[in-house]
C-alpha positions in Angstrom: 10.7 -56.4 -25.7 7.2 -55.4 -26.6 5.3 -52.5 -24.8 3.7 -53.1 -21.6 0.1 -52.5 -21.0 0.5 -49.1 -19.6 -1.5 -45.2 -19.9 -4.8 -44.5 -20.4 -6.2 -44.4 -24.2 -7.4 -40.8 -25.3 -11.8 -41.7 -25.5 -12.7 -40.6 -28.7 -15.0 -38.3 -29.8 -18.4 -38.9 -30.2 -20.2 -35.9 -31.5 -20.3 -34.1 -34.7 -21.2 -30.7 -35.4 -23.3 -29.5 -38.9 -24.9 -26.3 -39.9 -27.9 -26.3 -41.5 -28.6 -24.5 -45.1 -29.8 -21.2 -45.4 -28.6 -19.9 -41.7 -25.8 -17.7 -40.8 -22.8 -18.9 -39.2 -23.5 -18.2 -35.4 -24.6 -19.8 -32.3 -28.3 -20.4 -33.4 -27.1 -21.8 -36.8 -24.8 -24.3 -35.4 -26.9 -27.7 -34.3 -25.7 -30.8 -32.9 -26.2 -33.9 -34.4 -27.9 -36.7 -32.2 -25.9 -38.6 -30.1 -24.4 -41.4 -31.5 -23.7 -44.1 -28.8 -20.4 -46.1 -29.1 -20.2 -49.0 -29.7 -19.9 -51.0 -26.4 -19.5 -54.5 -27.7 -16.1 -53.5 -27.8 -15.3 -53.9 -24.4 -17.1 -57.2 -23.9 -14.6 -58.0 -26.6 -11.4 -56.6 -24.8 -12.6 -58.0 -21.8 -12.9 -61.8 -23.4 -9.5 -61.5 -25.3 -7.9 -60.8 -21.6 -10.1 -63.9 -20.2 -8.3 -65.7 -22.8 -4.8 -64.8 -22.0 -5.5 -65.2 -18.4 -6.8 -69.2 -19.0 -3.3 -69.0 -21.6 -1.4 -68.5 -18.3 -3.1 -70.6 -16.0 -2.6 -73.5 -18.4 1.1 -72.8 -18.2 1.3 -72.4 -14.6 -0.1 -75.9 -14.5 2.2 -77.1 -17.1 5.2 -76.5 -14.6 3.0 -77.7 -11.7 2.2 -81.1 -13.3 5.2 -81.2 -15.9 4.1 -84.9 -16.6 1.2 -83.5 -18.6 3.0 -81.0 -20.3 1.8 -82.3 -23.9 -1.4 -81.9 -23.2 -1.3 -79.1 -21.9 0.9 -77.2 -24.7 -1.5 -78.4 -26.9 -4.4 -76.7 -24.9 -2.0 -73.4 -25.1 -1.5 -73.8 -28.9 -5.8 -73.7 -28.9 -6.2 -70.9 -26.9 -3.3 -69.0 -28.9 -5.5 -69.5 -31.8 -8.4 -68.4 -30.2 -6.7 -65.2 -29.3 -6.0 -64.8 -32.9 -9.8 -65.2 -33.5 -10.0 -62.5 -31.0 -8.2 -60.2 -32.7 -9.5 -60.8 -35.9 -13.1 -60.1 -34.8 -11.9 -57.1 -32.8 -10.1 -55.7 -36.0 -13.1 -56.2 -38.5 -15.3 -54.5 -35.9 -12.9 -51.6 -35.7 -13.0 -51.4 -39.5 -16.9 -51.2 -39.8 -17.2 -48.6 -37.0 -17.4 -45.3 -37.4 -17.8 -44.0 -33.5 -15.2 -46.2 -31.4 -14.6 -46.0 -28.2 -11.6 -44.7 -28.1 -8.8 -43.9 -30.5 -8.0 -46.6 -33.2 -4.6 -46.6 -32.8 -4.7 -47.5 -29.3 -7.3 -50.2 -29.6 -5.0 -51.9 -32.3 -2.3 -51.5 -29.8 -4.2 -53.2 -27.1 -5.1 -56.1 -28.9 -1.7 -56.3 -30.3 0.2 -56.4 -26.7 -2.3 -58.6 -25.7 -1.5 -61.0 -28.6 2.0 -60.6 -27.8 1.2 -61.9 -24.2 -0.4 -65.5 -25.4 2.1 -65.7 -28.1 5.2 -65.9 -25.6 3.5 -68.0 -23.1 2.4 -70.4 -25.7 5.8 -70.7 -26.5 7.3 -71.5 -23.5 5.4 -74.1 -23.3 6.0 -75.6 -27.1 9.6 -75.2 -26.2 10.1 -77.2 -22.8 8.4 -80.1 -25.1 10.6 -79.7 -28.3 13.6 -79.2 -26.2 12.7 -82.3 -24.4 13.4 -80.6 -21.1 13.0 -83.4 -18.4 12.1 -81.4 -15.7 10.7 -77.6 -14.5 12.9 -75.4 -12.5 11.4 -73.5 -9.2 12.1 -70.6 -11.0 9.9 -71.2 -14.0 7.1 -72.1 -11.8 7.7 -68.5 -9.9 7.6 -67.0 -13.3 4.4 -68.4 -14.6 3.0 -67.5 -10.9 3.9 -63.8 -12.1 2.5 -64.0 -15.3 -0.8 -64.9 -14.2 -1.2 -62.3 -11.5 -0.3 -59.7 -14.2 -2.8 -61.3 -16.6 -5.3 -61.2 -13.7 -4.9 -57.3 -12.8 -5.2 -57.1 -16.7 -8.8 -58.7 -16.8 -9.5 -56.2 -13.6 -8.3 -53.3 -15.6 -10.4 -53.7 -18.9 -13.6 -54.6 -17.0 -13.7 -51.1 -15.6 -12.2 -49.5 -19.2 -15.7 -48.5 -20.3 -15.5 -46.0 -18.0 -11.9 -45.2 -17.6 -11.7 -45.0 -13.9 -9.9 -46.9 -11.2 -7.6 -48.9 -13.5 -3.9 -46.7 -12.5 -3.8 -49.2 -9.6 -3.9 -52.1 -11.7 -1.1 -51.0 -14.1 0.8 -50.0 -11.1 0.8 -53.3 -9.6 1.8 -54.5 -13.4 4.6 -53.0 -13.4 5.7 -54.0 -9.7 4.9 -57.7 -10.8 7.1 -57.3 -13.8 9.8 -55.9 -11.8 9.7 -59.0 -9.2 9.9 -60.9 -12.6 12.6 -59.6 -13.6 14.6 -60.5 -10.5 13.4 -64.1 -10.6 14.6 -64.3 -14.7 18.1 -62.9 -13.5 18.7 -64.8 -10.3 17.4 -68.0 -12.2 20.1 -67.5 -15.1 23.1 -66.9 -12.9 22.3 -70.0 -10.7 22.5 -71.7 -14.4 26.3 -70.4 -14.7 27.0 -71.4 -10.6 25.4 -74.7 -10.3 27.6 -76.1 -13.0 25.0 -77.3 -15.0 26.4 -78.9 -18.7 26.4 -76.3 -21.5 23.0 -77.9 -23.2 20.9 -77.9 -20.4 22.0 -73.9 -20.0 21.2 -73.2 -23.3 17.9 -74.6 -22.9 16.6 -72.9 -19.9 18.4 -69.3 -20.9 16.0 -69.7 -24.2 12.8 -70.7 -21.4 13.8 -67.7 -19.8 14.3 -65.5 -21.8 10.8 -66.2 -23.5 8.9 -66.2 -19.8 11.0 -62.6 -19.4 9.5 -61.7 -22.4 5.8 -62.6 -21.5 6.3 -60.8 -17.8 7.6 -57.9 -19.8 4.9 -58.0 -22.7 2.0 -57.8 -19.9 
């Protein structure tokens, strides 16, 4: 499964050393170049692509909660899934006209990335309970999409305070705690698949809805 949104990205650096011509090499010929302020738009950014996800998995959680509306509501997913490609896309052209970011590249890429992978799998739970015509939402989904949104909350809470790096281990600590309480729900809910004697179709259905709502808990 793809990487969770775990660690703390390196900050990069911001200032640039030049000597002038003419002067020896040596403290008093070394100068610092002015600083060059990062570009903080960035954050606003990370901020509203995590807004994004978070509405992604609220819409899902009311999917299962009014399952006669499911339609609608997968199509309102499919919209914000494309907004969150938006997202990245502006996020990525910024990156590439930036010279001072504000923090490593790599690790920005990564962030938008995982949080891609996060609306992708919950927009496809939803496209999935409609093509596989699946009458009804198990209490188990509903517990899953409860999990997903909680993560995606503590997410938002976590970038919000990124500009300054501080405070956010508690969030990915109760991430991970989330996604471990997921995890337990997916497994129960598949077993009781095998128990309850459901018909081989309907099991194949809900392992696929499971897996893919295992997939978004893990991706978060």
């Amino acid at each position: 499964p793809p990487m969770a949104l775990t660690g703390y990205p390196a900050p990069a650096r911001d200032r640039r050393t030049y000597r002038r011509p003419g002067l020896r090499h040596g403290s008093d010929a070394r100068m610092r170049l002015p600083f060059i302020p990062r570009q903080e738009k960035f954050f606003d950014l990370f901020v509203e692509d995590a807004q994004n996800v978070l509405a992604g998995a609220r819409m899902l959680q009311e999917l299962f909660r009014s399952y006669d509306h499911r339609e609608r509501l997968a199509g309102e997913l499919r919209d914000a899934e494309h907004r969150g490609d938006q997202l990245s896309h502006d996020i990525g052209q910024r990156l590439a006209t930036t010279f001072i970011t504000p923090f490593d590249r790599e690790d920005i890429h990564q962030l938008i990335s995982r949080l891609d992978d996060i609306i992708d799998y919950i927009e496809e739970v939803a496209d999935t309970c409609v093509l596989y015509h699946i009458e009804a939402p198990t209490a188990a989904a509903g517990d899953q999409a409860e999990i997903i949104v909680k993560q995606c909350e503590e997410i938002v809470r976590a970038l919000e305070k990124l500009h300054s790096f501080k405070d956010v281990q508690a969030h990915w600590i109760e991430i991970h705690r989330l996604e471990n309480e997921g995890d337990r729900i997916s497994r129960k809910a598949v077993a009781e698949l095998f128990m309850n004697g459901a018909d081989p179709v309907t099991v194949i259905k809900w392992k696929d809805v499971y897996a893919l709502l295992e997939a978004a808990v893990d991706a978060c």
